[in-house]
C-alpha positions as a LaTeX table, in Angstrom:
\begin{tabular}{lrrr}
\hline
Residue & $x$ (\AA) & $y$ (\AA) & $z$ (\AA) \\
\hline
Unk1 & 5.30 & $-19.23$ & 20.22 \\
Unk2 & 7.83 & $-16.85$ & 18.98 \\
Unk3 & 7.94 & $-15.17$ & 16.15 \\
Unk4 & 10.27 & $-12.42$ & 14.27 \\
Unk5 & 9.47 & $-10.33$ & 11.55 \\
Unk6 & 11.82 & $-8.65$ & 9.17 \\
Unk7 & 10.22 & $-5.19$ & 8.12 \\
Unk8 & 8.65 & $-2.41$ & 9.95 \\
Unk9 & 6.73 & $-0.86$ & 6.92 \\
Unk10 & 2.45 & $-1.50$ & 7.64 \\
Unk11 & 2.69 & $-5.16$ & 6.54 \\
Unk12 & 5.21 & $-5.88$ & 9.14 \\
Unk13 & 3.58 & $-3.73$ & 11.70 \\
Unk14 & 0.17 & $-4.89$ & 11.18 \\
Unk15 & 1.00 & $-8.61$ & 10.80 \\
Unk16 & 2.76 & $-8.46$ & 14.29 \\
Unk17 & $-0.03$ & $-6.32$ & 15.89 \\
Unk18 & $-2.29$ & $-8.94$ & 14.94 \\
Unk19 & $-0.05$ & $-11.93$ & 16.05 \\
Unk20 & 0.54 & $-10.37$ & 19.64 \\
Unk21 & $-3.19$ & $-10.06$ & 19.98 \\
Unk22 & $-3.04$ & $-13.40$ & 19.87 \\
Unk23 & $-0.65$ & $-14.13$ & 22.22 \\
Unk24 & 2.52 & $-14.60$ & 19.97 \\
Unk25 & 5.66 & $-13.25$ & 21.22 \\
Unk26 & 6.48 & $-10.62$ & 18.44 \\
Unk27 & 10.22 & $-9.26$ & 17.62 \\
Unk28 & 10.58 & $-6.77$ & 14.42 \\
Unk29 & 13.36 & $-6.12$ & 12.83 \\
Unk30 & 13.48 & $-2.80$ & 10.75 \\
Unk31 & 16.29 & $-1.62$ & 8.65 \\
Unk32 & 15.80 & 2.15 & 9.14 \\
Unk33 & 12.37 & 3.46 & 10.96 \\
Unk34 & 9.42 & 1.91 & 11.19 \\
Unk35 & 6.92 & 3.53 & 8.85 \\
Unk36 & 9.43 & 5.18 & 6.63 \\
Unk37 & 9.34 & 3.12 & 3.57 \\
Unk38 & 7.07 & 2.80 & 0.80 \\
Unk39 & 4.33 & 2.93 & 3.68 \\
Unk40 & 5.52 & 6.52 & 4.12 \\
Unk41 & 6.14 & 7.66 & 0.07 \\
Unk42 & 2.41 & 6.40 & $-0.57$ \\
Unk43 & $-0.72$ & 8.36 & $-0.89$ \\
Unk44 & $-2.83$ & 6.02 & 1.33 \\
Unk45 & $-5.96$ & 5.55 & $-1.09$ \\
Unk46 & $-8.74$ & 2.97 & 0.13 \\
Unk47 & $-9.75$ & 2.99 & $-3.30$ \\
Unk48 & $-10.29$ & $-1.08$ & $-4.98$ \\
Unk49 & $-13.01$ & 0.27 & $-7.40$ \\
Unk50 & $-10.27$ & 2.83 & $-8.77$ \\
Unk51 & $-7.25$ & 0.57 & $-9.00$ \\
Unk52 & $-8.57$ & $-2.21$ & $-9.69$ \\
Unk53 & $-11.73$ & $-1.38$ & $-12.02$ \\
Unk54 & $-13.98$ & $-4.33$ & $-12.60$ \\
Unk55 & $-11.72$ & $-7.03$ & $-12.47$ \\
Unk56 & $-12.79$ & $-10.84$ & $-11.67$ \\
Unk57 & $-9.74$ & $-11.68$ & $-10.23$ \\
Unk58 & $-8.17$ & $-12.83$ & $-6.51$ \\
Unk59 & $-6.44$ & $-9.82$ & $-6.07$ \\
Unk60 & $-9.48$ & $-7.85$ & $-6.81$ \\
Unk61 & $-11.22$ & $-10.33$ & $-4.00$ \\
Unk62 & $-8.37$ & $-9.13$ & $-1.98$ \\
Unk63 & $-8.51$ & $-5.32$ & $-2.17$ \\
Unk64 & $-12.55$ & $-5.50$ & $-1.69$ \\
Unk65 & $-12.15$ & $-8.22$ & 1.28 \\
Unk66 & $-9.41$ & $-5.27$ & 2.83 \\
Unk67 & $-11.58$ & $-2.31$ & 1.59 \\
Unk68 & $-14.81$ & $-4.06$ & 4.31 \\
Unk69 & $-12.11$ & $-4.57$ & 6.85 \\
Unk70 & $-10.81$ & $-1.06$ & 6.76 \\
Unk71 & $-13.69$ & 1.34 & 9.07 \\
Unk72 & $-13.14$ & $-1.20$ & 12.11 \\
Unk73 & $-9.21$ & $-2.09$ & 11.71 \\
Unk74 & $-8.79$ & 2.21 & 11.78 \\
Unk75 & $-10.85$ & 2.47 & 14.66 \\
Unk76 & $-8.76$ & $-0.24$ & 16.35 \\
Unk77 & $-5.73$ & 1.42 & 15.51 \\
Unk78 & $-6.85$ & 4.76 & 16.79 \\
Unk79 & $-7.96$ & 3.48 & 20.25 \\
Unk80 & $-4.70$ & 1.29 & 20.80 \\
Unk81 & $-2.21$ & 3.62 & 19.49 \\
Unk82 & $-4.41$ & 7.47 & 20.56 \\
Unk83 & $-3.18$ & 8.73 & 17.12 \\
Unk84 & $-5.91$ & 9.67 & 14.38 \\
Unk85 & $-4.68$ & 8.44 & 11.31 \\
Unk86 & $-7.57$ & 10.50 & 8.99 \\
Unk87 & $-9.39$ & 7.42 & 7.64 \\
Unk88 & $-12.73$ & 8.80 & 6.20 \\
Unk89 & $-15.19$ & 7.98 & 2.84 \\
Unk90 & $-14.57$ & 10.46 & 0.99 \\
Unk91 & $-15.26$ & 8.86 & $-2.81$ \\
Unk92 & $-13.03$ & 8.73 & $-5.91$ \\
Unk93 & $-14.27$ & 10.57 & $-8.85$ \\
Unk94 & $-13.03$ & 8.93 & $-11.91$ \\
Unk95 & $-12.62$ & 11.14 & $-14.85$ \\
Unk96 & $-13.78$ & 10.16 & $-18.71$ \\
Unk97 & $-10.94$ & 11.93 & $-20.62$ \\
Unk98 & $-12.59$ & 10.74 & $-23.96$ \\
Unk99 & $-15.51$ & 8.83 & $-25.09$ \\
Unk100 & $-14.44$ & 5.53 & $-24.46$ \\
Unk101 & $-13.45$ & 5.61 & $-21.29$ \\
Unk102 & $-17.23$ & 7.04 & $-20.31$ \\
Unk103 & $-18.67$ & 4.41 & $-22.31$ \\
Unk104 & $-16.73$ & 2.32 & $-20.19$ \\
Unk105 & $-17.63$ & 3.84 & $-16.61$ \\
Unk106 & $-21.45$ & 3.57 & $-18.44$ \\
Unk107 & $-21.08$ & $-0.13$ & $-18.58$ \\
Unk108 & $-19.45$ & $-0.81$ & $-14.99$ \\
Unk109 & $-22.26$ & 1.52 & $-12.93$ \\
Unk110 & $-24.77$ & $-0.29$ & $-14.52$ \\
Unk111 & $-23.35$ & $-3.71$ & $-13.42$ \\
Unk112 & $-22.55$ & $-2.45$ & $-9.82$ \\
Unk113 & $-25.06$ & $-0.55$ & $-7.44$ \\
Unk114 & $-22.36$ & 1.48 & $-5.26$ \\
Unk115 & $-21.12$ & 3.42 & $-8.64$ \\
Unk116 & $-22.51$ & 5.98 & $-10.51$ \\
Unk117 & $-22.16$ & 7.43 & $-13.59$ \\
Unk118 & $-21.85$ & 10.81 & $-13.78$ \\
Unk119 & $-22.74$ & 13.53 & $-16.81$ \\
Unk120 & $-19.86$ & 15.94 & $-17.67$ \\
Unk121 & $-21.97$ & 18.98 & $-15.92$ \\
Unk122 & $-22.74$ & 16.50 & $-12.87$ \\
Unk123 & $-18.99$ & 15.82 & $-12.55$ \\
Unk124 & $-17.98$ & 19.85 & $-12.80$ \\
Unk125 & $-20.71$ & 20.71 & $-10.17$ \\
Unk126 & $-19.17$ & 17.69 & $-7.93$ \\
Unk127 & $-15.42$ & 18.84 & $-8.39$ \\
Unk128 & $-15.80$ & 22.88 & $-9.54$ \\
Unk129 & $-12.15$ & 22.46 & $-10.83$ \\
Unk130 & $-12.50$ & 20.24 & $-13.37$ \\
Unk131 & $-11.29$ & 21.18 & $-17.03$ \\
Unk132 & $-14.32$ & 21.56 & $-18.90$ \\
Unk133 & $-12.87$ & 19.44 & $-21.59$ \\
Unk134 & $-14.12$ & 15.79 & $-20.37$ \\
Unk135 & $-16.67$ & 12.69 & $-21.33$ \\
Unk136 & $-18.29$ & 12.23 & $-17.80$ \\
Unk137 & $-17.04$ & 10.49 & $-14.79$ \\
Unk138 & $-17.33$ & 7.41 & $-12.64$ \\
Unk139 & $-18.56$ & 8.14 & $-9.06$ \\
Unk140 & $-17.67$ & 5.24 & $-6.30$ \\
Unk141 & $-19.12$ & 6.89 & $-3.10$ \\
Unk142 & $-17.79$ & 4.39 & $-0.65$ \\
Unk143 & $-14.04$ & 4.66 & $-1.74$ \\
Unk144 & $-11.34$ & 6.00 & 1.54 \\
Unk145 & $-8.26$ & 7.06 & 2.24 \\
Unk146 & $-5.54$ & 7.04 & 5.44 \\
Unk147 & $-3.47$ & 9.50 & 6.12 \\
Unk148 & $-0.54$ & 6.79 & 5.37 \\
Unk149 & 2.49 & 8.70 & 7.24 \\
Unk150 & 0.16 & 8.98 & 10.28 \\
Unk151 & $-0.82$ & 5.24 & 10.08 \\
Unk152 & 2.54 & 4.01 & 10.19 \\
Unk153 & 3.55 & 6.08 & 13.37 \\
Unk154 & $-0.02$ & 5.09 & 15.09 \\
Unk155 & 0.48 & 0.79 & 14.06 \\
Unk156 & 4.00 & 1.28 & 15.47 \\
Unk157 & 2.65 & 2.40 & 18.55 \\
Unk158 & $-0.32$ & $-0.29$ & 19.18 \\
Unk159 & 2.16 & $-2.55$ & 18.50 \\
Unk160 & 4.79 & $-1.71$ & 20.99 \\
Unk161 & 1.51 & $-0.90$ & 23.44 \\
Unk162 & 0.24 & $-4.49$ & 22.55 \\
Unk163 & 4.15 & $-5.99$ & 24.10 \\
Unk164 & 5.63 & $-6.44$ & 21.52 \\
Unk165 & 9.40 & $-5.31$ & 20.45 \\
Unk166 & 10.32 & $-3.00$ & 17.86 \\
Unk167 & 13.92 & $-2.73$ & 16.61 \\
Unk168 & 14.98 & 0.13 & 14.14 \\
Unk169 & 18.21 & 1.01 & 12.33 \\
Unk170 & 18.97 & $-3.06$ & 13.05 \\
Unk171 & 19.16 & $-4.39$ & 9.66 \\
Unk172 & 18.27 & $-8.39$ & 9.07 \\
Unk173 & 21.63 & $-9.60$ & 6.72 \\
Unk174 & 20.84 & $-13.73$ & 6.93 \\
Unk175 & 18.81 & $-16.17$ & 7.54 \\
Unk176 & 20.28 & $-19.25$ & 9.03 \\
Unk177 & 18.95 & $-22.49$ & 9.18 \\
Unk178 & 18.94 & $-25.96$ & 10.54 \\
Unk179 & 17.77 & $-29.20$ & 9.44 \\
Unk180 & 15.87 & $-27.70$ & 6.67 \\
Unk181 & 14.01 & $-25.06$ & 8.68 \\
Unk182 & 14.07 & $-21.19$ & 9.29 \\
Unk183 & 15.76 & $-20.96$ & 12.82 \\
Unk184 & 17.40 & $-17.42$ & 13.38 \\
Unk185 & 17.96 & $-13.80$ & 11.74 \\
Unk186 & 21.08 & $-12.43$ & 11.91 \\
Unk187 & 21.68 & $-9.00$ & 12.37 \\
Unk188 & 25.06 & $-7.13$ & 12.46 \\
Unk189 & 24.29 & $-6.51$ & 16.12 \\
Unk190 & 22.75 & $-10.09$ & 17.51 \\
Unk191 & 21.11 & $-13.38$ & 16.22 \\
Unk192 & 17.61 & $-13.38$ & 16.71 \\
Unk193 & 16.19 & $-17.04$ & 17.20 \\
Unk194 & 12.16 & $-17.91$ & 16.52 \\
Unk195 & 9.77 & $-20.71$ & 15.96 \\
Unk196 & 8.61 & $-19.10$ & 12.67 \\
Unk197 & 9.89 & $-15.90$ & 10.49 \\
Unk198 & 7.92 & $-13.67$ & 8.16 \\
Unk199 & 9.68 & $-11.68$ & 5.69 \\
Unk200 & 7.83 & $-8.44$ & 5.25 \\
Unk201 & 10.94 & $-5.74$ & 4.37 \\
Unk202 & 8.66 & $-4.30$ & 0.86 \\
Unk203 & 11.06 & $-4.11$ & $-2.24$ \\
Unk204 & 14.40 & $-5.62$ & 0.04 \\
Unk205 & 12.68 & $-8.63$ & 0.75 \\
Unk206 & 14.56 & $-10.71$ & $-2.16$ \\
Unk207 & 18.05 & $-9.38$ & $-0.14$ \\
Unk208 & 18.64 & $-11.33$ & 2.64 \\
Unk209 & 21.36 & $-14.15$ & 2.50 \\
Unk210 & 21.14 & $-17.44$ & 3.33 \\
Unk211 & 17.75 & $-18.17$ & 1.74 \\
Unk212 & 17.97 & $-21.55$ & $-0.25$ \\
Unk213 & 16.88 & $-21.78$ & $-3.91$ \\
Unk214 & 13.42 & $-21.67$ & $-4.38$ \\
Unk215 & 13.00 & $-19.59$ & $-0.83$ \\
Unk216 & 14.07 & $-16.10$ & $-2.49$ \\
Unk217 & 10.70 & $-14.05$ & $-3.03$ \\
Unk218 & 11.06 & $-12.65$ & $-6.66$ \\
Unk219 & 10.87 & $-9.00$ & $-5.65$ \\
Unk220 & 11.88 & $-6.33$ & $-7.37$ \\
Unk221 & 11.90 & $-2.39$ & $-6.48$ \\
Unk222 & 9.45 & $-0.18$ & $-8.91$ \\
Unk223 & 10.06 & 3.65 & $-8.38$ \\
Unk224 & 7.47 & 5.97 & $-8.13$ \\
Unk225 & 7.78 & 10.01 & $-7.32$ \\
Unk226 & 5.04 & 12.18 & $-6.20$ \\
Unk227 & 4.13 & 16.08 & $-5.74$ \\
Unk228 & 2.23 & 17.74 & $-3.10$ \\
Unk229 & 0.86 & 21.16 & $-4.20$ \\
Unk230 & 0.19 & 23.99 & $-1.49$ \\
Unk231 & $-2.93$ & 25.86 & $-2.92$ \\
Unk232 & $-2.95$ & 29.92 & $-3.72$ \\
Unk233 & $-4.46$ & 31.80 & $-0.54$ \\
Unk234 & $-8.53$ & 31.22 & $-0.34$ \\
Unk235 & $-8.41$ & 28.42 & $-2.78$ \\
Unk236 & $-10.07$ & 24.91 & $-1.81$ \\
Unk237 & $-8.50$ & 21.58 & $-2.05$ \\
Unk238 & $-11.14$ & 19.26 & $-4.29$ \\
Unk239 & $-13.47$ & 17.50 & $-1.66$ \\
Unk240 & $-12.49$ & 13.59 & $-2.96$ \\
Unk241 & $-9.45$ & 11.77 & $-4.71$ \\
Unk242 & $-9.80$ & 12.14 & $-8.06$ \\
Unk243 & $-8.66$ & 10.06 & $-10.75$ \\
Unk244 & $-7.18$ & 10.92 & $-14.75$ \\
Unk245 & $-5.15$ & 11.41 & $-17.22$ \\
Unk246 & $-2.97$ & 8.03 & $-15.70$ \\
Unk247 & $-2.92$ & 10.11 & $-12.45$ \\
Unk248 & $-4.63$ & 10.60 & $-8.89$ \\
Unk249 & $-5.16$ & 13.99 & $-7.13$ \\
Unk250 & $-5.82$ & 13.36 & $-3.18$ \\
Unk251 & $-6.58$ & 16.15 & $-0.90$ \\
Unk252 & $-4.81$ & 15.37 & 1.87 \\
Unk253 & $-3.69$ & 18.24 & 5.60 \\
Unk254 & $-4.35$ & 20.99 & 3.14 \\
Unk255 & $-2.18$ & 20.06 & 0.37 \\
Unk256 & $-3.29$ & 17.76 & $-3.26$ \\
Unk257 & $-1.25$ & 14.84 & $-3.15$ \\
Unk258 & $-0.46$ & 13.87 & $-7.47$ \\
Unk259 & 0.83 & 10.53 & $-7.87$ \\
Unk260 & 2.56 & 8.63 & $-9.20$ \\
Unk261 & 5.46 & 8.03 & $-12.12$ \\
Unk262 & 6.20 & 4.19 & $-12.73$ \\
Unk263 & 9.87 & 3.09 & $-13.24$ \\
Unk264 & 12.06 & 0.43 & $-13.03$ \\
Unk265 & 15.24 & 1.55 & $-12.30$ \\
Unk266 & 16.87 & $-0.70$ & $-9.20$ \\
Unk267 & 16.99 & 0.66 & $-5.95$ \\
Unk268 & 17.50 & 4.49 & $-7.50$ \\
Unk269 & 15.03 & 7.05 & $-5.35$ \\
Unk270 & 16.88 & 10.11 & $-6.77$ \\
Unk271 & 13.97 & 12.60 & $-7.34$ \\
Unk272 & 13.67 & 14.01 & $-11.52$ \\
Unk273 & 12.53 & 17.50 & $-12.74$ \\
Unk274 & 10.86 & 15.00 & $-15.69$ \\
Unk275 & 8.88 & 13.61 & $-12.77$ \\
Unk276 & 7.91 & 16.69 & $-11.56$ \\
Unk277 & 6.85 & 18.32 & $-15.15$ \\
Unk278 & 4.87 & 15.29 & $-16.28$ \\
Unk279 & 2.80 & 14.81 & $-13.21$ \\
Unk280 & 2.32 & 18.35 & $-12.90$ \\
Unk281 & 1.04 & 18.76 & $-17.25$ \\
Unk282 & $-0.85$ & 15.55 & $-16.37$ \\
Unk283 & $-2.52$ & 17.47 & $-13.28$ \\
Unk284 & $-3.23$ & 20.61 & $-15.10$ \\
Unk285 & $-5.14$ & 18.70 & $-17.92$ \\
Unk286 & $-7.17$ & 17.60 & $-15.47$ \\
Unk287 & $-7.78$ & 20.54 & $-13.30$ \\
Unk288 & $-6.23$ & 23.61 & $-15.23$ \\
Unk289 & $-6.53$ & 25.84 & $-12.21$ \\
Unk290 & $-3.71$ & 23.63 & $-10.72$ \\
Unk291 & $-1.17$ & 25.97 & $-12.80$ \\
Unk292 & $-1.14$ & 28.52 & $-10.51$ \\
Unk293 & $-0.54$ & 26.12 & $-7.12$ \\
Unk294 & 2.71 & 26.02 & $-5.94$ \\
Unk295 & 4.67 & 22.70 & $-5.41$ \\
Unk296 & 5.28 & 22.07 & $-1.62$ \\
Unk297 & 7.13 & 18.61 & $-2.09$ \\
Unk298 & 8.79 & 16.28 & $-4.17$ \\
Unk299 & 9.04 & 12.30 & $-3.17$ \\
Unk300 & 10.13 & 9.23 & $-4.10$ \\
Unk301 & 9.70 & 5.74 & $-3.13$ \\
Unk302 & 10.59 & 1.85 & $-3.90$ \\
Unk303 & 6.90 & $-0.32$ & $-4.57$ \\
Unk304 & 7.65 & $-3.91$ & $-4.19$ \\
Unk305 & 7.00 & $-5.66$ & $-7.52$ \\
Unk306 & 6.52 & $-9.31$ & $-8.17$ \\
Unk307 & 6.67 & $-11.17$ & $-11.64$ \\
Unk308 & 3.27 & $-11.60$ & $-12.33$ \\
Unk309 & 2.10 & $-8.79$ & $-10.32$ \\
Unk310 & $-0.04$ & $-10.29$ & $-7.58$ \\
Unk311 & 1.25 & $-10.72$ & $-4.03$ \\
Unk312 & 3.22 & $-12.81$ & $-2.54$ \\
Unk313 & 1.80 & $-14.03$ & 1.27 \\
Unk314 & 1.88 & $-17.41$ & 2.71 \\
Unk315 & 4.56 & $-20.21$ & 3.60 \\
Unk316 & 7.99 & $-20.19$ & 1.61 \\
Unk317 & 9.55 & $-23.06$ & $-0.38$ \\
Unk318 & 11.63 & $-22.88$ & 3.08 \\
Unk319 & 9.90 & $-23.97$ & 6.03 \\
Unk320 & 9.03 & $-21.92$ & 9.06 \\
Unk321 & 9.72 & $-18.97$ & 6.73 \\
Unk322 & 6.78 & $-16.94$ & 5.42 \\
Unk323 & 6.38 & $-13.69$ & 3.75 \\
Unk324 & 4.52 & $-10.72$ & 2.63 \\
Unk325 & 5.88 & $-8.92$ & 0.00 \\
Unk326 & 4.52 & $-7.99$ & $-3.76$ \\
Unk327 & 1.77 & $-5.89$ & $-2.61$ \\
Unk328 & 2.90 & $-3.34$ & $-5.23$ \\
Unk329 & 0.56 & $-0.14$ & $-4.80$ \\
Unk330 & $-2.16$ & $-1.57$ & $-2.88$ \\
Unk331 & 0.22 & $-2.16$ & 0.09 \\
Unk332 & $-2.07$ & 0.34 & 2.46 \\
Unk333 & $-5.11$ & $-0.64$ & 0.72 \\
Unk334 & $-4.47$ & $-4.52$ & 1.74 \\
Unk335 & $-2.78$ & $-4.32$ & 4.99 \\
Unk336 & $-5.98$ & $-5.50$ & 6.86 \\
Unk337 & $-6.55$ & $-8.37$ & 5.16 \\
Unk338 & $-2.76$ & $-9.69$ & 4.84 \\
Unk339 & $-2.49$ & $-8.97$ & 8.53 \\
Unk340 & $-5.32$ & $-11.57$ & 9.37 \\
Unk341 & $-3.78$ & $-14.03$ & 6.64 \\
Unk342 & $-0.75$ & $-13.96$ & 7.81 \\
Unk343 & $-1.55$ & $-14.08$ & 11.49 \\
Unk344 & $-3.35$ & $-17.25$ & 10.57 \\
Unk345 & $-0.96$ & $-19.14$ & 8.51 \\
Unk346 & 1.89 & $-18.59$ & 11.24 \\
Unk347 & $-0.40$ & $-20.06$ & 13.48 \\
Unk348 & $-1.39$ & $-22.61$ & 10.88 \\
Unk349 & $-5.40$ & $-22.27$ & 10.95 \\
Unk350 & $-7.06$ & $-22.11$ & 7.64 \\
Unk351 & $-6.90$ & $-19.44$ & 5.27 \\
Unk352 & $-7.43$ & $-19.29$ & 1.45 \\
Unk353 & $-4.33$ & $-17.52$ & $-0.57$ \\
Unk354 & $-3.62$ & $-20.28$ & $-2.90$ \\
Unk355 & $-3.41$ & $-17.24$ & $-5.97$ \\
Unk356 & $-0.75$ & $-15.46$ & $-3.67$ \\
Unk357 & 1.55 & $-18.36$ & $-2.65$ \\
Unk358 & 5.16 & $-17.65$ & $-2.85$ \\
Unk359 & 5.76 & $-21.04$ & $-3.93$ \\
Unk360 & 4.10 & $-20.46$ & $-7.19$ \\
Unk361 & 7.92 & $-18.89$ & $-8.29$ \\
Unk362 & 9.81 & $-21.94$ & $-6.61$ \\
Unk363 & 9.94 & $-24.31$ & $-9.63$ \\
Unk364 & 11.22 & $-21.57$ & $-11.61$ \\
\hline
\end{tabular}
């Protein structure tokens, strides 16, 4: 079986990984680098408790199914690629700016053994940085993170280690088709042919011509900038992510990753001095000692949004055409767990992602 994949970001990489472990023949096609899209602008949190709270939902499923898969999938990916890509426990703390939100945290530790709720004074002598000015916090020991820029460079290698080929700076333009089916990517350099396509380019994967009504995945681009603060000689980074004020602080190769601004503003990833200020206030009321840390860099990158904010993965209105796309934020956080799904609907064994299928937007 053959199969081509258009994106190089950790969906695409991971999905094709997994596919030539299986014995698939595996092209990918990547517009620019591998790595060097939204997989590179994230902050590579492990963290479902945090972005997801204490939802019910498939998605939630999703990001706890992905969080289990995560210790042995970066293992993997360290031993077939020989680059550490930093995945480790080390816990979100999740800050009560005001009473309700720790009356809140109260409610979800008692309904879930692996979180704890923590008293102001228990949160200060866990993060020494803290303002002093909070309701208590939310402690979720088993939360991770990936160094994400790392991860991209390390999946890139197991894959091309693993046989299969890599093509950068070759952008996908169309899709054509024959008798009703997927049957080639065309490139401005060369038609690639395949028995089945997935369509993993992030927020570009609504762009490529030739898909038929009902075939285009609904994606849209959502902006988000980030800050990396380099600390004042002798000070330490905070030992976990932690989480408020409607941002996250992750220590991350001696800098504190803040994240993130939301916007939706097309494919725009000019960076903003109203970025910068409001994630840096937003920092500072959460750890005021942060004023005096100096700002080491200034990102931006393009989320892939869908609709109704869940994920698109699975089969197209077009067949032989699949995709994974719509992972929004959690796009490190579920890369595990779309890699096996969509390793096993290409090769058409059973998997459940009826909430996620991109045919929920084809009637439309």
């Amino acid at each position: 079986m053959k199969v081509v994949i258009i994106g190089a970001g950790v969906a695409g990489l991971a999905i094709g990984w997994r596919l030539r472990q299986a014995g698939v023949e595996v092209t990918i096609l990547e517009r620019a680098q591998p790595g060097q899209g939204a997989t590179w602008a994230a902050a590579g949190m492990i963290a479902a408790t945090a972005e997801l709270g204490e939802a019910q939902t498939p998605e939630a499923e999703l990001a706890h199914r992905a969080s289990r898969l995560w210790p042995d999938f970066a293992r993997e990916i360290e031993e077939a690629s020989g680059i550490a890509i930093g995945y480790r426990r080390s816990g979100s703390l999740m800050i009560a700016m005001d009473a309700g939100e720790a009356t809140n945290y109260a409610g979800r530790a008692a309904a879930d053994a692996d979180l704890a709720v923590l008293t102001p004074a228990q949160a200060r002598a866990l993060e020494p940085m803290l303002t002093g000015d909070i309701e208590g916090a939310l402690w979720a020991a088993q939360e991770a993170q990936v160094d994400n820029r790392a991860l991209g460079r390390a999946l890139a290698t197991a894959f091309v280690r693993a046989g299969g080929t890599l093509v950068a700076n070759e952008a996908a333009v169309r899709l054509e088709t024959q008798a009703g089916r997927a049957a080639a990517v065309r490139t401005s350099f060369g038609l690639y042919e395949a028995d089945a396509f997935v369509l993993a380019a992030g927020a570009w994967s609504g762009l490529i011509d030739g898909l038929p009504l009902g075939g285009v995945p609904p994606v849209r681009p959502i902006k988000g900038e980030m800050l990396a603060l380099a600390p004042p000689q002798g000070a330490a980074l905070p030992a976990q992510v932690v989480w408020g004020s409607g941002i996250y602080l992750v220590p991350r190769g001696g800098r504190l990753l803040i994240g993130a601004t939301l916007e939706d503003v097309g494919f725009d990833t000019s960076l903003t001095e109203a970025a910068a200020d409001w994630l840096s206030a937003r920092a500072v009321s959460v750890m005021p000692g942060l004023r005096q840390w100096s700002i080491a860099e200034h990102w931006a990158g393009l989320r892939p949004g869908s609709p109704d904010g869940l994920p698109l993965l699975g089969q197209t209105a077009l067949d032989g055409l699949h995709v994974a796309s719509g992972q929004y934020r959690n796009g490190i956080l579920f890369a595990p767990a779309v890699a096996e799904m969509l390793r096993d609907l290409v090769l058409q064994r059973p998997s459940e992602s009826s909430a996620f299928d991109p045919r929920r937007f084809a009637a439309r």
